[in-house]
N, C-alpha and C positions, 0 to 999 in steps of 0.2 A: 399528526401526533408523533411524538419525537422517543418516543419509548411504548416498553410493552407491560406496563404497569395495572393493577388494577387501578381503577379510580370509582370513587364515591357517587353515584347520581342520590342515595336517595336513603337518607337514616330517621329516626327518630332520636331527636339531640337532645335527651335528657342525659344526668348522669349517668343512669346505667340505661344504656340504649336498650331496647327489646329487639331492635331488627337494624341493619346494615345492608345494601345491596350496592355493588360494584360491577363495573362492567369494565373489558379492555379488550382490543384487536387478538383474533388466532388467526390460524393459520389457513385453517381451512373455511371458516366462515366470516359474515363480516364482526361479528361479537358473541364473546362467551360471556358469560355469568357467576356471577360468587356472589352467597347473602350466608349474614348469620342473624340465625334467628338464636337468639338467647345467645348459647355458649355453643349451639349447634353448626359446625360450616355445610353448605349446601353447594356445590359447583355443576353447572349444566354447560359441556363443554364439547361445540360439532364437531364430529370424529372424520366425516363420509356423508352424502347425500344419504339423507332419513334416517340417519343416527346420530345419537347424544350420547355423551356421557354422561352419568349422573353419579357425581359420587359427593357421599352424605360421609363428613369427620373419616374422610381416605379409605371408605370404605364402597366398594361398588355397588348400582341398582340397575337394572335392566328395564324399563317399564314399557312392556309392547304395546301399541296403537290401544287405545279405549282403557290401558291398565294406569294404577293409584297404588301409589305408597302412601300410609299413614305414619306417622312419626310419633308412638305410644311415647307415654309418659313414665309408663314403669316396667316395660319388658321390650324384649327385641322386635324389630319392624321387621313385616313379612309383604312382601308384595302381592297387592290385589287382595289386602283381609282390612278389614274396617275394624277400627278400636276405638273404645270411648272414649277413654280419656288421652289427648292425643296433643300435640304441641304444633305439628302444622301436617299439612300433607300434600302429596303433588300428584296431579292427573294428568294425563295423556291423554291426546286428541291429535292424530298426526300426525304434523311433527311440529305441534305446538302442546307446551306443557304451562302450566299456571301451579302456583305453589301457596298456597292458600294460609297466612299465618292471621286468622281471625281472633279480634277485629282492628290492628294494628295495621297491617297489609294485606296484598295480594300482587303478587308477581307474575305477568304473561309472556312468557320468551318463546320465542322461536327459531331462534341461531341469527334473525337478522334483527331483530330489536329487542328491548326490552320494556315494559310497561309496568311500572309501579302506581298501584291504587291505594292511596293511604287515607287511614280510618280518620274520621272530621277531628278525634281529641289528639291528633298528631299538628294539626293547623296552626299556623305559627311557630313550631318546635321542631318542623321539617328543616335538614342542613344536606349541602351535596349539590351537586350539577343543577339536580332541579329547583333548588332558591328553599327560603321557610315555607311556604304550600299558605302566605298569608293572604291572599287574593293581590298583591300590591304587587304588579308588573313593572315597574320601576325601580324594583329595590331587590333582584333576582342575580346580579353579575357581581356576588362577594364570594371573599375566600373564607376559609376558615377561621382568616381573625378579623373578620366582618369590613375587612377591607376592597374597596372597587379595583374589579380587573377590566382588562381592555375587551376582550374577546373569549369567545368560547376554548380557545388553543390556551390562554393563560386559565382559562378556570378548568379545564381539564389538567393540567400541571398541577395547581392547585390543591386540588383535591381527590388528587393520586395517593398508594400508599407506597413510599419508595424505600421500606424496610423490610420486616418480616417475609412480605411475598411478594417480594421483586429486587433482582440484583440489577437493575438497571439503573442507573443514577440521573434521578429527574433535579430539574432546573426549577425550585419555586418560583412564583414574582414576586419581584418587591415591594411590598404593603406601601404605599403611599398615599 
């Protein structure tokens, strides 16, 4: 990879998306994380062996081994309290965290991969590194304007975001 951009594996491509998740190279591990859920940004980003950071809209969370953030609906998020009405929430195991935004996704990171689990009425409507989610193995290597790329290096290019959060200047490919 030729830059340090976020890039797209894995959205729900309606007009107004509900969830967004991007992955790109740090420093210290082999991949950090950034999704939004709604209007909300989430970043899970390896600091030090058995440390993350986690910060929810620039604001920091700490979540030690077996601890959960809930992301309430109507008042401020408190670490390790459960709330009913809640928008998504993220558990700790490790140093593997899963970020639960039911029934849309679920995200499994652990500083070296990421694993998106998308809900069955996202099928066919899935966009990003990982293809529409239609079962068709054949028709996985497009860009954003449903054009074939060569290789995994041009579909990561792709479907990079090389504005708002990134001053790196990526090279699209040429739709042909």
């Amino acid at each position: 990879m030729d830059h340090s951009c976020w890039t797209l594996i894995s959205s729900d491509c309606y007009e107004h998306p509900s969830f967004a998740v991007f992955i790109k190279k740090t420093e210290k591990a082999p991949v950090g994380m950034m999704a939004f859920i709604g209007d909300q940004r989430v970043e899970l980003t390896p600091m030090e062996q058995n440390k993350v950071q986690i910060k929810i809209n620039d604001q920091d969370f700490d979540l030690q081994d077996n601890g959960f953030l809930f992301w309430p609906l109507d008042q401020a998020p408190v670490e390790n309290k459960v709330f009913r009405n809640f928008l998504f929430k993220i558990i700790r195991r490790q140093n593997s965290y899963v970020l639960d935004f039911f029934p849309q996704m679920m995200i499994n990171y652990d500083g070296n991969s990421v694993q998106v689990l998308a809900g069955p009425h996202v099928k066919g409507q899935n966009c990003g590194m990982c293809g529409d989610f239609n079962r068709n193995t054949h028709h996985e290597f497009l860009d954003p304007q449903m054009c074939h790329v060569k290789n995994g290096d041009e579909m990561a290019r792709a479907w990079s975001l090389d504005t708002k959060y990134c001053s790196d200047k990526v090279t699209k490919p040429v739709c042909t």
